[in-house]
C-alpha positions in Angstrom: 85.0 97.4 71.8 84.1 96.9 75.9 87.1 99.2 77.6 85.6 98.3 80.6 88.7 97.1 82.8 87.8 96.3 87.1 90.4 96.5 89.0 91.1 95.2 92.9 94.0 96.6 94.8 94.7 96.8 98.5 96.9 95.6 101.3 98.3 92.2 102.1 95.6 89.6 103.4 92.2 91.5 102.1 91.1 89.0 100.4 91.9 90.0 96.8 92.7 87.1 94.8 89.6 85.5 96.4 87.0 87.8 95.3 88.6 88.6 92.1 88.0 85.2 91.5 84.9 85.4 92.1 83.8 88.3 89.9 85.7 86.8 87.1 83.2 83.7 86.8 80.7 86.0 87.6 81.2 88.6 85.1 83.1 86.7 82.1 86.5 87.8 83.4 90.0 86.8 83.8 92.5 88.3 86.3 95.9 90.1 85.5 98.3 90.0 88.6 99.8 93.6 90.1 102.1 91.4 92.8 105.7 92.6 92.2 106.7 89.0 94.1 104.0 86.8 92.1 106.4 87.2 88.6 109.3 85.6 90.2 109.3 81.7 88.6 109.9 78.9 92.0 108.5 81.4 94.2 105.2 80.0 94.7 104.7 79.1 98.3 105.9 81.9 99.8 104.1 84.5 97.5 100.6 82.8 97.9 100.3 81.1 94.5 97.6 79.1 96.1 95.0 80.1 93.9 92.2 77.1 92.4 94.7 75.2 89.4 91.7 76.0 86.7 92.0 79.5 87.4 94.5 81.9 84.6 96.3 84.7 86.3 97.9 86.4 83.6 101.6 87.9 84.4 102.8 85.7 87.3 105.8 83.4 86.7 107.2 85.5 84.0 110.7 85.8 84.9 113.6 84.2 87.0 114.5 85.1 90.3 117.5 86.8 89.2 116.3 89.1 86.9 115.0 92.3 87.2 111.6 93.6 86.0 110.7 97.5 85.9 107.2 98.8 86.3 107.6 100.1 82.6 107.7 96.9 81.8 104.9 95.3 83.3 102.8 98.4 82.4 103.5 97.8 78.3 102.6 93.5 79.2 99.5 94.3 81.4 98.4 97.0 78.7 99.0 94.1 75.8 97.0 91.7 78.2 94.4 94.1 78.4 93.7 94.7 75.0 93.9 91.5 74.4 91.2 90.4 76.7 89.0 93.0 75.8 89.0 92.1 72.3 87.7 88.9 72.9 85.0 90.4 74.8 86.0 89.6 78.2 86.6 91.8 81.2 89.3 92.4 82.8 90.6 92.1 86.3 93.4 93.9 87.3 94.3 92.3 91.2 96.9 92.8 93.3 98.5 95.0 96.2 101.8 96.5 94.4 100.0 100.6 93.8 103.2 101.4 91.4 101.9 98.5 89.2 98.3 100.1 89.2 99.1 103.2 88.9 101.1 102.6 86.1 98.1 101.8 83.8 95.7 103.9 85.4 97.9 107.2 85.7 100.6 106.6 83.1 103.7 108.5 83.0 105.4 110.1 79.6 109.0 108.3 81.5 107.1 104.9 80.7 108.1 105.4 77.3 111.7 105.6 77.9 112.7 102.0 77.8 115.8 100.5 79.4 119.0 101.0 77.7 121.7 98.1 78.8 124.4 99.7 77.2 124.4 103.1 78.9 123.6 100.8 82.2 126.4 99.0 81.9 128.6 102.4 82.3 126.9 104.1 84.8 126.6 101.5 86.8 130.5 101.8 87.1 130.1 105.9 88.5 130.0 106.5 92.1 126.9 107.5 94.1 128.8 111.3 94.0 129.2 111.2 90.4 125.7 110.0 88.9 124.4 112.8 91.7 127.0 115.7 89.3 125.8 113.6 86.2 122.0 114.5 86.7 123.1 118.0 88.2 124.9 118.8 85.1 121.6 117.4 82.8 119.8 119.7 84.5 121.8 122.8 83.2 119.2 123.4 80.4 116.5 124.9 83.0 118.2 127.9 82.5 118.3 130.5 85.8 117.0 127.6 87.9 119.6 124.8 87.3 119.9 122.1 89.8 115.9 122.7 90.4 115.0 118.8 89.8 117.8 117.4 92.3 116.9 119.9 94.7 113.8 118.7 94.8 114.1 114.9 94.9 113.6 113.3 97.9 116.6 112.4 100.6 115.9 108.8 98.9 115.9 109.3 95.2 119.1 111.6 95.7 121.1 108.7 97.2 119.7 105.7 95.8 122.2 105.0 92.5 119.6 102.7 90.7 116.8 105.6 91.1 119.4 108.3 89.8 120.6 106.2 86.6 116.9 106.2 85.7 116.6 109.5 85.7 120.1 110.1 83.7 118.9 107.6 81.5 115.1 109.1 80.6 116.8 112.7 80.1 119.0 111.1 77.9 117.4 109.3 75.6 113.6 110.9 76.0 114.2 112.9 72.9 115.0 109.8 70.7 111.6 107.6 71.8 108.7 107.5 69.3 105.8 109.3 69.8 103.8 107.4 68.1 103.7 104.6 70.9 102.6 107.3 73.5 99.8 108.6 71.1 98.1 105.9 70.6 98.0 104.9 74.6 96.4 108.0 75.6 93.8 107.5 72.7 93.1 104.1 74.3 93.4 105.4 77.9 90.8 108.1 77.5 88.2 105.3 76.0 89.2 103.3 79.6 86.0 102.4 81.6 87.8 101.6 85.0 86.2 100.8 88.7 88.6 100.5 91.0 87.7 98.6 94.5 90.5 99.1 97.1 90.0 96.2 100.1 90.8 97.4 103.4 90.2 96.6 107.2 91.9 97.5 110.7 95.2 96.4 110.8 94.7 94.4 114.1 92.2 91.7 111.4 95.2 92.0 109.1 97.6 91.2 111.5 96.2 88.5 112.5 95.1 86.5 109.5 98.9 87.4 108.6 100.2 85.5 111.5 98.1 82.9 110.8 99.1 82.6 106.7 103.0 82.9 108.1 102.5 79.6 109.8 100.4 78.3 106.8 103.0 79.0 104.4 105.8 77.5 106.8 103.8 74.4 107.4 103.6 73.9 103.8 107.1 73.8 102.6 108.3 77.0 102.1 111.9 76.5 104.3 112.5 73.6 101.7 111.5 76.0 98.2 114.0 78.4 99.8 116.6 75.5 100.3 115.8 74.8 96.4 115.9 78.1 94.9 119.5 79.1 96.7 120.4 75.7 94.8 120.6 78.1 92.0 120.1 81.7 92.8 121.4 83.5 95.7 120.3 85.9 98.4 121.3 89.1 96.8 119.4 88.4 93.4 116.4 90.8 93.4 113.9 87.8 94.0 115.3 86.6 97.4 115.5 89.8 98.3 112.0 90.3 98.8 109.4 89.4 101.8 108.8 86.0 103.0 112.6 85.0 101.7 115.0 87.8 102.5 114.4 87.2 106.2 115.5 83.5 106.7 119.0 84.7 105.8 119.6 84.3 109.7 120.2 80.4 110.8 117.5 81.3 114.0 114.9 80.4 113.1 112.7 82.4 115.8 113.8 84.9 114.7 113.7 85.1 110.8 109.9 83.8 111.5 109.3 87.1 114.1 111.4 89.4 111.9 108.9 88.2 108.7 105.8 89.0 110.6 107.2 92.2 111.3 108.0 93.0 107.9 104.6 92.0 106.6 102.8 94.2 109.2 104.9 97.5 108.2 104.1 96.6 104.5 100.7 96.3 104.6 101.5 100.0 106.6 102.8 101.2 103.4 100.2 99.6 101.7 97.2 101.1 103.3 99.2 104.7 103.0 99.8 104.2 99.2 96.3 103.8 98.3 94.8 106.4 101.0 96.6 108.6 98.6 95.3 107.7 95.6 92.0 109.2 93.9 88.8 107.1 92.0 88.9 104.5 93.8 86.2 103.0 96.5 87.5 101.5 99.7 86.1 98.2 101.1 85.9 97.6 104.6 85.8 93.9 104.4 85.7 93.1 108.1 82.4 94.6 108.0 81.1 94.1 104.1 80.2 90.3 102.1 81.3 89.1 99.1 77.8 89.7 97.8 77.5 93.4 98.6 80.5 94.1 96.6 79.5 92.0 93.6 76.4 93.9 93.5 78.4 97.1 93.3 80.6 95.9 91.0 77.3 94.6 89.2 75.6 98.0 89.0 78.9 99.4 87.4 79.0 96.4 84.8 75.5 96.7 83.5 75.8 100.8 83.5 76.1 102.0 79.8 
């Protein structure tokens, strides 16, 4: 079997879905998305679902807007989706800016394994911030001498976000009863796993500009009315709305949801650009200064490479 698997990451407005497209008709391909906003059914216009009708992206539109999706779960689909292309001797394209997403298939985590458990949800989702904080403190007992090591370490964020601490309790809780067998077999795969990872990047003042530009773009084609539709049946606080390009025309100005979008978008693409300036094996792509042809023929001399 070909475990040869490309992937394209990088901030907001690079270009991505573009070139991916590209490569996939140029190399036999098809394209996997890694946009945390892209799975969200109804939420087209304002998360760029522009892309040419005859063209599959594989995992957008999978769930409704009030749902929630963890990156476990899109690492076990995109994994399935992987396999599955490769098998039929296609190659494929992992695209998109969310690095968690990425990172998840690339650099998998023995916690991926853990999956959600509704039932032990549904109770500590009733205990205080100050309770799941002992909770975790007192499963941490076991590390003998240095007990209480793990919270002292999280961050000031992990330690008081309630969502981020359940998973946690939850993964200490039930780690010892997940199969092994599901793990094994992963990390036989995932040490067969050809990857070249191309990570599109350029100076934030080209970003934030084309940005601006696909604000008013997205405005202009509809997307106050698909909000007016959605809140028809889903409201603000489910975890679609609550994203960029929606959250902010909670306001009745609209001057001002429009400015406070574009300023979102600008300290995302930030966070972006930090994210994958952390990560390792991966090239960067200036694309303000670097064609569509120069990076298929890189991409081209890792295809063809035995």
């Amino acid at each position: 079997m070909n475990y040869k698997l490309l992937i394209i990451s990088g901030p907001t407005a690079t270009g991505k879905t573009s070139l991916a497209i590209d490569l996939a008709y140029k190399f036999n391909g098809e394209l996997i998305s890694a946009d945390s906003r892209q799975i969200y059914r109804g939420m087209d216009i304002g998360t760029g679902k522009d892309h040419p009708k005859d063209t599959i992206i594989h995992l957008i539109d999978i769930i409704n807007p009030n749902e929630s999706f963890s990156v476990a779960q899109y690492r076990l689909l995109a994994l399935e989706k992987i396999k599955e292309i490769q098998s039929r001797g296609k190659l494929p394209i992992i695209v998109g800016g969310t690095g968690q997403y990425i990172d998840s298939i690339i650099n998998p985590q023995e916690t991926f394994s853990v999956k959600p458990n509704k039932f032990l949800r549904f109770f500590l989702n009733k205990f205080s911030l100050k309770l799941l904080q002992s909770t975790f403190r007192l499963l941490d007992l076991p590390a003998g001498r240095h007990g209480f090591e793990t919270f002292r370490l999280l961050n000031n964020s992990d330690r008081n976000n309630p969502r981020r601490l359940i998973r946690k309790i939850e993964i200490r809780l039930l780690r010892r009863f997940t199969p092994r067998n599901d793990v094994i077999a992963s990390e036989a795969w995932q040490s067969r796993l050809n990857y070249f990872h191309l990570s599109l990047t350029a100076p934030n003042s080209f970003l934030f500009s084309k940005i601006n530009q696909r604000i008013q773009k997205r405005l202009d084609s509809g997307l106050l009315k698909e909000i007016e539709t959605l809140l028809k049946k889903y409201k603000w606080s489910d975890p679609g709305l609550n994203t960029l390009a929606y959250k902010e025309f909670k306001s009745p100005l609209l001057n001002d949801c429009i400015k406070q979008w574009q300023s979102d978008e600008h300290k995302y693409v930030r966070r972006q650009k930090t994210w994958f300036k952390k990560q390792s094996n991966l090239s960067f792509i200036d694309i303000s200064k670097t064609s569509n042809k120069q990076i298929i023929d890189m991409v081209s001399k890792w295809y063809n490479k035995l």
